[in-house]
SEVEXGU-210770 format. One line per 3 residues: for each residue x, y, z of C-alpha. Coordinates in steps of 0.2 Angstrom, whole numbers, always signed. Layout:
# SEVEXGU-210770
X,Y,Z ~ ...
***
This chain:
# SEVEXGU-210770
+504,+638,+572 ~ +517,+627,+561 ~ +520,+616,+573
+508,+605,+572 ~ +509,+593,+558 ~ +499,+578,+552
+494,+565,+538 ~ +478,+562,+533 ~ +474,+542,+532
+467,+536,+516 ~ +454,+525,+525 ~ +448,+545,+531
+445,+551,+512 ~ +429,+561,+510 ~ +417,+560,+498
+422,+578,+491 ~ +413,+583,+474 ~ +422,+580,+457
+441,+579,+465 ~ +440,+563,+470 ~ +422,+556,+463
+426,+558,+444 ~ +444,+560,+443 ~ +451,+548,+457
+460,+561,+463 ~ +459,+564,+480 ~ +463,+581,+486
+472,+582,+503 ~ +477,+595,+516 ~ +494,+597,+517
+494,+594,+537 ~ +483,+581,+532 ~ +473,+581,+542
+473,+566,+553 ~ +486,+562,+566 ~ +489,+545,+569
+486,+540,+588 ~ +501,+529,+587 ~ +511,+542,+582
+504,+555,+592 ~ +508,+544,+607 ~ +528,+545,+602
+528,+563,+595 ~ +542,+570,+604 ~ +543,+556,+619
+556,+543,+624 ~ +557,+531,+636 ~ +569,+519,+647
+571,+502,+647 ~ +570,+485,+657 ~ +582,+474,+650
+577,+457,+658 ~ +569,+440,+653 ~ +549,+446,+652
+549,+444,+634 ~ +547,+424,+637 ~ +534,+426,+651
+525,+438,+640 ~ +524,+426,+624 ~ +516,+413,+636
+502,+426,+642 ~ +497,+435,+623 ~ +480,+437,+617
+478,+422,+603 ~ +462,+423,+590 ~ +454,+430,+577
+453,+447,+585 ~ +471,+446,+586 ~ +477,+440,+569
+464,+453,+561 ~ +477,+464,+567 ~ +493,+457,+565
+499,+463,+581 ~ +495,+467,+600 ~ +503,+478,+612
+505,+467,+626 ~ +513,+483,+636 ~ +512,+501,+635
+522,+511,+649 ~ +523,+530,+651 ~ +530,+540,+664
+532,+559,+663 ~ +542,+566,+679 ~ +544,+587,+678
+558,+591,+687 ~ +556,+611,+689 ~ +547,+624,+682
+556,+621,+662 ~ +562,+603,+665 ~ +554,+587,+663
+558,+569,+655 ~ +547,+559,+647 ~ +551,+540,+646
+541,+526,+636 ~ +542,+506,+637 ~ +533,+495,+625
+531,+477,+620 ~ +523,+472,+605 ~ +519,+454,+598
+520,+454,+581 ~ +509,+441,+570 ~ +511,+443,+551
+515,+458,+541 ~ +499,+467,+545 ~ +509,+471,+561
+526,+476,+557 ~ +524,+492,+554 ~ +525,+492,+574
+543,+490,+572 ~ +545,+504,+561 ~ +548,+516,+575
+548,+535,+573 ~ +552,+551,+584 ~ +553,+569,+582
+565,+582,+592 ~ +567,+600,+592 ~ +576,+614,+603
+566,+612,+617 ~ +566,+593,+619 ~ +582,+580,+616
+580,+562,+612 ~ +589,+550,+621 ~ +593,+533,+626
+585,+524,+613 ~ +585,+503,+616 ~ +577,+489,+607
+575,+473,+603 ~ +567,+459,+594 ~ +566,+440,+601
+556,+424,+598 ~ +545,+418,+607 ~ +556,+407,+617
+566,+422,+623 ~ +582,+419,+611 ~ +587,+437,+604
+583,+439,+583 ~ +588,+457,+581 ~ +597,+471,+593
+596,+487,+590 ~ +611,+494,+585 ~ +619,+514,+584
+619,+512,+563 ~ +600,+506,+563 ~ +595,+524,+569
+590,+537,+556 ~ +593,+556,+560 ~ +585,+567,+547
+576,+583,+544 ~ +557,+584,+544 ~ +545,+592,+530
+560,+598,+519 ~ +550,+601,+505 ~ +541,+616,+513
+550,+621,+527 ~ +564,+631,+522 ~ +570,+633,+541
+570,+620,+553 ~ +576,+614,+569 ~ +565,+600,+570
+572,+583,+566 ~ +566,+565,+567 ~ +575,+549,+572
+568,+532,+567 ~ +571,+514,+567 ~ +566,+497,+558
+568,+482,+567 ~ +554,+471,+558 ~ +558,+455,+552
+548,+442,+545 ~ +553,+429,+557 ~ +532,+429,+563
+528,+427,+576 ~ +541,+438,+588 ~ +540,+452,+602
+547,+469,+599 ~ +552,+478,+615 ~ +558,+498,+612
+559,+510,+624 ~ +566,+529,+622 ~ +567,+546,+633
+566,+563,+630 ~ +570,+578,+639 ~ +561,+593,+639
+565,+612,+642 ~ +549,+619,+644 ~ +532,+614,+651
+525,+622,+637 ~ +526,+603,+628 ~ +518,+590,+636
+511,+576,+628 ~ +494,+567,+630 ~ +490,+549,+635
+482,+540,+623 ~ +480,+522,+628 ~ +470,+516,+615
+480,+512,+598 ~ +472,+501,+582 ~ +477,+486,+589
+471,+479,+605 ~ +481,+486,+622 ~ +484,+472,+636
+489,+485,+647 ~ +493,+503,+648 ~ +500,+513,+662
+504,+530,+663 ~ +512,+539,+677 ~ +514,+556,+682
+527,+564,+694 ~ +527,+582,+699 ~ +534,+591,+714
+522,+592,+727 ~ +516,+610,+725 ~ +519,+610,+706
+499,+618,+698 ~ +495,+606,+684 ~ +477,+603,+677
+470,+587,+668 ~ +455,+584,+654 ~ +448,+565,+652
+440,+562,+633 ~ +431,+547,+630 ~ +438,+540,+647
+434,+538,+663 ~ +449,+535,+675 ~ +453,+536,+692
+473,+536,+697 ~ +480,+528,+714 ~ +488,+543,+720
+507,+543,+732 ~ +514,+555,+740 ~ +532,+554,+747
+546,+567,+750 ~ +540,+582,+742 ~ +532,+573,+727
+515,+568,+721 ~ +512,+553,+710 ~ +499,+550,+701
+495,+532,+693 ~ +484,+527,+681 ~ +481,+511,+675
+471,+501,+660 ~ +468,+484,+655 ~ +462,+475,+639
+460,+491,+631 ~ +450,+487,+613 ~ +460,+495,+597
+452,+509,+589 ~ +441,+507,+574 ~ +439,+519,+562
+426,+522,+549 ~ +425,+530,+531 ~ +423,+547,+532
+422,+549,+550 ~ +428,+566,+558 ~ +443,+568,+566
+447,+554,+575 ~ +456,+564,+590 ~ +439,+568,+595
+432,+550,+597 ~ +449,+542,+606 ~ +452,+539,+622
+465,+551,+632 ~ +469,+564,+644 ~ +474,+579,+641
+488,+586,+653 ~ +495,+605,+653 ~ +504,+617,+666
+495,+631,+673 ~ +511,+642,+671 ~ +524,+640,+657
+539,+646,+650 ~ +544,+644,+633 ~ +563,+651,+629
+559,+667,+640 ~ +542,+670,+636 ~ +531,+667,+651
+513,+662,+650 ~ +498,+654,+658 ~ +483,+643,+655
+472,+646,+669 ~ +461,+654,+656 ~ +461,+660,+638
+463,+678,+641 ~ +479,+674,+648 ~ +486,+660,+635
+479,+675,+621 ~ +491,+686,+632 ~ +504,+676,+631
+503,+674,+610 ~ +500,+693,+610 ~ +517,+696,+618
+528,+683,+607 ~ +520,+694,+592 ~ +518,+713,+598
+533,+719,+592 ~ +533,+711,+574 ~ +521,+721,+567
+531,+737,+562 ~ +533,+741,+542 ~ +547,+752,+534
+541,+769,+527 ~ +542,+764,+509 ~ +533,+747,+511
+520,+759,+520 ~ +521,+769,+506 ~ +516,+754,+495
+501,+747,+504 ~ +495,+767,+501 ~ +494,+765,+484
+488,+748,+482 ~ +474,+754,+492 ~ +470,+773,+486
+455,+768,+476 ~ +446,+759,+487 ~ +431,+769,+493
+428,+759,+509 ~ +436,+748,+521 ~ +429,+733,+515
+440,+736,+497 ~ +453,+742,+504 ~ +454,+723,+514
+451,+713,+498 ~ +464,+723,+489 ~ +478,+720,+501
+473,+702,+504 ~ +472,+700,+485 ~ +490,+708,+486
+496,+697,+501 ~ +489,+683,+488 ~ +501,+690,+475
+515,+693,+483 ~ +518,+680,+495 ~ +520,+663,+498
+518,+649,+512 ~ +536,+643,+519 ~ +539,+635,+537
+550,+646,+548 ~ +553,+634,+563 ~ +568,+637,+572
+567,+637,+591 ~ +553,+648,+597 ~ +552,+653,+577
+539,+637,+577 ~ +529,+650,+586 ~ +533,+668,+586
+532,+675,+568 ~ +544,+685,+560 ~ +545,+703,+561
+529,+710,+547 ~ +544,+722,+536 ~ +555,+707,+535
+540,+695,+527 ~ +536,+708,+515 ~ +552,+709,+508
+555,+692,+506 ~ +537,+687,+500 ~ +538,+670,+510
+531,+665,+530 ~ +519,+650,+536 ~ +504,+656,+545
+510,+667,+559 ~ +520,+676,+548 ~ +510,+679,+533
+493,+683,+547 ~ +507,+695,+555 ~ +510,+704,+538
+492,+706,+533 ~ +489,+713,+551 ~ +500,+725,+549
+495,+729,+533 ~ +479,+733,+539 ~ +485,+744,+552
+494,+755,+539 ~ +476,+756,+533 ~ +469,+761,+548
+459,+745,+549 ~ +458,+735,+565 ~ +464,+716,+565
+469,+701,+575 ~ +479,+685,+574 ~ +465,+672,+579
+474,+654,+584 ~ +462,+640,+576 ~ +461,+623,+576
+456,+614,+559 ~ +443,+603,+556 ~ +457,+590,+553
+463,+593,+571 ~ +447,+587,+581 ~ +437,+602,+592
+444,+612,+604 ~ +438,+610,+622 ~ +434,+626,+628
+435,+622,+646 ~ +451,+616,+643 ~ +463,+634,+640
+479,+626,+632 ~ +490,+625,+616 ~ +475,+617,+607
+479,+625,+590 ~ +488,+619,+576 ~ +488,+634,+562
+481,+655,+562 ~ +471,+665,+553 ~ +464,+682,+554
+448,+690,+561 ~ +442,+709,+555 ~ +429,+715,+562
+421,+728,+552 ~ +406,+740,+557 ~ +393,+730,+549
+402,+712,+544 ~ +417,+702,+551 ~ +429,+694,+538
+441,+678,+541 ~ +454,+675,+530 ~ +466,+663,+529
+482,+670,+523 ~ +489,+654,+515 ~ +477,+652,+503
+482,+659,+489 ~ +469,+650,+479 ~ +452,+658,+491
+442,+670,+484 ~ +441,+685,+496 ~ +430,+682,+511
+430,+664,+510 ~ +439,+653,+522 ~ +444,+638,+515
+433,+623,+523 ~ +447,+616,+536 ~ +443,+633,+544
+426,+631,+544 ~ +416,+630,+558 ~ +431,+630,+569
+435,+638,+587 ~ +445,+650,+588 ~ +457,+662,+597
+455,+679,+595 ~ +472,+688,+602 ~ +470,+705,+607
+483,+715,+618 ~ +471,+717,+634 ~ +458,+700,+631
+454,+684,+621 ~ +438,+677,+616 ~ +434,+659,+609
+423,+662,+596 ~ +418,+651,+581 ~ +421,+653,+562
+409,+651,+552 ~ +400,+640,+541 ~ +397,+638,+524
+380,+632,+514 ~ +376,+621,+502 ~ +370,+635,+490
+389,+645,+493 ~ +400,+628,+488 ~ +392,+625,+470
+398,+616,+455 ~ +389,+618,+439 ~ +394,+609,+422
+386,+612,+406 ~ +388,+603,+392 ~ +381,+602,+372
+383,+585,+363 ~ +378,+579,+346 ~ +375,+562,+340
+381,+558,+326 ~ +372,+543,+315 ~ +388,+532,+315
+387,+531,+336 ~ +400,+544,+338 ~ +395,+559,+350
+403,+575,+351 ~ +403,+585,+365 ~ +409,+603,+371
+405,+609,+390 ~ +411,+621,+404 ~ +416,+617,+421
+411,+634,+436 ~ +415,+632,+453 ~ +412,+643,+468
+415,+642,+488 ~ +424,+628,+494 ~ +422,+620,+480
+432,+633,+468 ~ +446,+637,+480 ~ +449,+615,+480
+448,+616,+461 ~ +460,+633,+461 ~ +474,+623,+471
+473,+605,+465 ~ +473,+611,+446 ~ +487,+626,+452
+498,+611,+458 ~ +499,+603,+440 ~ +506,+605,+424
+500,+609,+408 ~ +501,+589,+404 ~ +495,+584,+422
+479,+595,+419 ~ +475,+589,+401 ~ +477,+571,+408
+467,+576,+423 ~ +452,+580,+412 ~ +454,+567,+400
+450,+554,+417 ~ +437,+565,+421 ~ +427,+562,+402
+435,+544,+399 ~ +430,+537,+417 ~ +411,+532,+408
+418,+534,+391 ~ +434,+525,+389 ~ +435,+527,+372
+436,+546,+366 ~ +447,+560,+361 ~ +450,+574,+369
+448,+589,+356 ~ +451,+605,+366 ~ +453,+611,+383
+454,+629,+392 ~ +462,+630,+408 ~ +465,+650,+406
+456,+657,+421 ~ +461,+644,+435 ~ +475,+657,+442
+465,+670,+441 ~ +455,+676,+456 ~ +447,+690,+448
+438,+681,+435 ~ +423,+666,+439 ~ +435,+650,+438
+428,+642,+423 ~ +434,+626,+413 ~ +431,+624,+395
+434,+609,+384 ~ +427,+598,+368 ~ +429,+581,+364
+424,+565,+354 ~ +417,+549,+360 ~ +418,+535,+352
+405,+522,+351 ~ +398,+530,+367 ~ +380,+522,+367
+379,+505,+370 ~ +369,+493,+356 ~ +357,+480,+362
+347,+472,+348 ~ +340,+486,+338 ~ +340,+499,+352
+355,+511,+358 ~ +355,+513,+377 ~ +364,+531,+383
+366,+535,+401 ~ +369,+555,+399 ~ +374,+558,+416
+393,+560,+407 ~ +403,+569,+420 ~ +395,+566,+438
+390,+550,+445 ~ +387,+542,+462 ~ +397,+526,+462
+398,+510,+470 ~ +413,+517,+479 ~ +403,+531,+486
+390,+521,+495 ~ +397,+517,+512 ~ +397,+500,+516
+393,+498,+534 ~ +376,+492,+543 ~ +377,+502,+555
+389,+520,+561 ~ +396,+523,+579 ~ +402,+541,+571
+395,+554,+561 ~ +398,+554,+541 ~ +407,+568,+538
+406,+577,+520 ~ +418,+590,+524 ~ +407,+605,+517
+388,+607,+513 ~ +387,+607,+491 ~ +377,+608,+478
+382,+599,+461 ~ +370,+605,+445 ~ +373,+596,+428
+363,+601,+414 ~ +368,+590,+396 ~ +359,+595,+378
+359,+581,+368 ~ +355,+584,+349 ~ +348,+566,+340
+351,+564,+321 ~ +336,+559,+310 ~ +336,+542,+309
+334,+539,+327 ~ +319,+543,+340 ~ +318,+541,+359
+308,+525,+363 ~ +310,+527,+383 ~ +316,+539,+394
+320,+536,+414 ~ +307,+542,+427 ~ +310,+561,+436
+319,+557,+450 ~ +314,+568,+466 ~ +325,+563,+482
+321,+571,+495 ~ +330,+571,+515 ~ +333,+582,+529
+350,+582,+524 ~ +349,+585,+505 ~ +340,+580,+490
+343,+575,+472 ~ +333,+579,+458 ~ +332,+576,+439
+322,+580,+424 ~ +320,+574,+406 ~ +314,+587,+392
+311,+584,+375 ~ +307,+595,+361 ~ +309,+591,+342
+326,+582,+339 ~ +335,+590,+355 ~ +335,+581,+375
+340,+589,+388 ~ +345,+579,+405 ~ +346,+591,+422
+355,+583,+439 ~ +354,+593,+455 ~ +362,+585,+470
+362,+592,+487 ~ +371,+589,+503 ~ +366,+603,+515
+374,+594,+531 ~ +392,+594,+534 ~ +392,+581,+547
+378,+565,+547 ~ +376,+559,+564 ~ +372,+540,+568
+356,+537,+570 ~ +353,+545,+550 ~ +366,+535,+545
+354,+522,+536 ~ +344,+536,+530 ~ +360,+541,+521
+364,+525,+513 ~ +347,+525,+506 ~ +349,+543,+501
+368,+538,+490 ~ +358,+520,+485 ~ +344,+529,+478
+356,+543,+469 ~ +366,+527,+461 ~ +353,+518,+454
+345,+532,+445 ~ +364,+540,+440 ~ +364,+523,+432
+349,+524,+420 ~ +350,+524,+401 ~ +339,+532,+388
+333,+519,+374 ~ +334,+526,+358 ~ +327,+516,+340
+329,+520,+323 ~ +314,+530,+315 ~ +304,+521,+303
***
């Protein structure tokens, strides 16, 4: 459901085959998959605040150290308070203090909301002093920025952010903010998370409800008991923490919403601009989404009349869903429609066909509808991607962040995202994989998991000829195939550049381990289209390619696909699973052609690397003049939990070492 946006933090980058390991290109979801916890904490919150002397009795009492200067920055105070004041109405208010050290911790004065139709931003204070108490920097109407969020793809939008930057260099100093938000509807309640990247000194959050108001509560990572009060018709609950430790990420660890303290708050009955619903349990929140979208699936006679045709040669129903996803790939594109309850009720089916735009309500609305002209049954299914953490299943709420749909056939069910424009038919792109998810039906909804791609399915394959030439000058012509997970990352990032971005693209990709060359020709042809094997052709000439040493030459034929320094993780030990994003399989097969006057003296040993969670293998073959060099590398486990975690190093440290071995040629007597 649009929503729900994010960034993905370049510390989180996965070790995705050939995007980012050859070309340093790193591909990236567009919600990006993580969400900051800072900035989870302030999405769509203010707070009030206590305009006294405690900055000065706080600089007396802040944490001091290595631990502290590591981070340039510590919260010394982190209040929350959310009061609902009737069924649709509460108010959310937020206090902090912050001691910043050095410019590591500034970004902590760089302060950022988000408001919409349902909740209003206001009261915003803040202030900057020494520590001594004397007043640096006020906060002032002009310092606050209103502007419009994700404009480059969102073509209608209510939702709007207002920031602030009150970091100076003056170090060390305090920052004291506080803001408030009020909401209309219970449907949007945030979560406490107490724990943020920088040590917490203290951290309370306080809840206020009328007295016979049904709420329910989820504790991850946490375990907290609140002081409870009750007094004229309300209940209060408190809960408190102290010396809370930052956060600390690792390289390609999963969602980091998964690992982080927090509870999770929802009401048990909502109301959301007219539209009543309930999480007392899934079949009701499904109900809910089903009525927001019952009436938007009705198409005019002549677009009926269209899906007909582009479907009258399919034999089955299997062929008649490709062809109208294949058509919905066409003819459509992803837009953001979120005005109002627009952020989660899609537009009516007739109206997204005729523009050719919707985000992912409204394009899994269309193709639902499609279908149905078919004859085909289909439902929206809410999911929550990879990038989003897991959803708790004993936990009914608005857990999802995007939708997809689910058609079951007779003997097979297909899930399709309809915002990949780039995924071959019955493959889900891999932030959809292995997901839980919502299947909305009128009468019921089930959680049911998507599923998982393997190693075998996500393959990349190069091929490539070369020839040697006597002056040390190698040519070299090679194709590029891709399928799974793997094509559909290719399709996109390739789809998203130019003609020049591409040809520069592969010209990293041979010059990253031959820095001297010339790209000769390149065939990008069959990256738009879906219904031909994505292939990428292209020829060039390396110069001085092998390296001299005496009388010898010493070549490394592993030309395109290397495990890196880079790649190796760096830690002794894990506290969280490693996490490749998909299972894959890498296959590189080079033919290298020698000219007479040289002769192989030594060629690297086999390589057979074998682990529960994947292997790598290579082989040397000579016959006559001609080498041939095979690579297989296999990672057949998405995740990697802790305890293989040195297994896995060993695994990449092996992979390096024998990526980085040269064949020793000599001239022939």
């Amino acid at each position: 459901m649009s929503e729900v946006r994010c960034e993905k933090r370049n510390h989180n980058q996965r070790r995705i085959p050939d995007l980012n390991r050859i070309s340093g290109i790193v591909k990236t979801n567009f919600k990006k998959g993580y969400r900051p916890r800072f900035s989870l904490i302030i999405l769509f919150v203010a707070g009030w605040f206590v305009w006294n002397n405690s900055s000065r009795s706080f600089a007396q009492n802040l944490v001091s150290g290595e631990s502290t200067s590591e981070k340039g920055a510590i919260c010394e105070l982190d209040e929350q308070e959310f009061i609902v004041k009737g069924k649709n109405s509460a108010e959310l208010r937020v206090h902090r203090i912050f001691h910043i050290y050095n410019h590591e911790g500034r970004k902590y004065g760089r302060v950022h909301t988000q408001l919409h139709k349902f909740a209003k931003l206001d009261n915003i204070k803040a202030q900057v002093k020494d520590l001594d108490g004397r007043l640096i920097k006020k906060l002032e109407k002009d310092d606050i920025k209103e502007e419009s969020l994700f404009s480059d793809y969102v073509l209608y939008a209510d939702r709007r952010a207002k920031s602030f930057d009150l970091s100076t260099t003056a170090f060390p100093y305090i920052l004291e903010y506080s803001y408030e938000v009020k909401y209309k509807s219970l449907f949007f309640w945030p979560a406490w998370f107490p724990q943020m990247e920088i040590p917490v000194k203290r951290s309370v959050y306080t809840l206020t409800v009328p007295k016979d108001f049904a709420f329910k509560m989820h504790n991850c990572n946490l375990e907290i008991h609140p002081i409870e009060k009750q007094s004229k018709g309300k209940r209060q609950l408190i809960f408190e923490l102290a010396e809370v430790p930052p956060f600390e990420s690792e390289r390609n660890m999963p969602s980091e919403i998964d690992y982080e303290m927090c509870i999770l708050l929802a009401a048990e009955e909502f109301d959301l601009d007219g539209y009543k619903g309930s999480t007392n349990s899934w079949g009701l929140f499904g109900k809910w989404y089903a009525s927001l979208a019952h009436k938007q699936y009705e198409i005019s006679p002549k677009q009926q009349d269209m899906i007909e045709e582009e479907i009258k040669n399919c034999s089955s129903p299997k062929e008649k869903v490709k062809a109208l996803y294949q058509f919905l790939q066409r003819k459509t594109r992803y837009v953001a429609i979120e005005l109002g309850i627009g952020g989660y009720k899609p537009r009516d089916a007739e109206s997204i066909l005729a523009t050719g735009y919707g985000d992912c309500k409204d394009l899994g609305t269309l193709f639902t509808a499609m279908l149905g002209v078919a004859g085909i049954e289909a439902y929206p299914a809410l999911i929550r991607t990879q990038s989003e953490g897991t959803v708790l299943a004993d936990f009914p709420s608005n857990q999802f962040n995007h939708i997809i749909v689910c058609v079951p056939l007779e003997k097979d069910t297909l899930w399709l995202d309809c915002t990949c424009n780039y995924c071959p038919f019955g493959e889900l792109p891999w932030r959809d994989e292995g997901c839980q998810v919502l299947v909305v039906m009128e009468d019921t909804s089930t959680l049911v998991k998507t599923p998982i791609s393997c190693a075998e399915e996500n393959r990349i394959v190069r091929s490539l000829h070369a020839r040697l030439d006597p002056d040390g000058s190698m040519e070299i012509t090679g194709t590029i195939t891709a399928t799974g997970n793997c094509e559909s990352s290719y399709r996109e990032f390739l789809n998203s550049l130019t003609a020049i971005e591409r040809r520069e693209w592969l010209g990293r990709k041979i010059g990253r381990y031959a820095p001297n060359y010339t790209l000769l020709s390149y065939d990008f042809e069959k990256i738009p289209k879906l219904d031909v094997p994505f292939t990428i052709g292209f020829g060039a000439k390396l110069i001085k390619y092998p390296i001299k040493s005496g009388g010898e030459l010493l070549i490394n034929l592993n030309l395109l696909t290397r495990v890196d320094d880079e790649d190796i993780l760096k830690e002794k030990e894990r506290k969280y699973p490693v996490d490749n994003q998909y299972a894959f399989t890498q296959e590189d097969e080079v033919t290298l052609d020698l000219p007479e006057n040289l002769e192989i003296k030594a060629l690297p040993n086999d390589q057979d690397i074998v682990f529960p969670f994947g292997s790598f293998h290579t082989q040397f073959e000579v016959k006559g003049n001609q080498l041939t060099y095979k690579r297989i590398e296999t990672i057949t486990q998405k995740l990697i939990e802790p305890k293989d975690y040195e297994k896995f190093k060993e695994f990449l440290e092996k992979t390096y070492l024998a990526d980085d071995s040269f064949v020793v040629l000599k001239k022939t007597e």
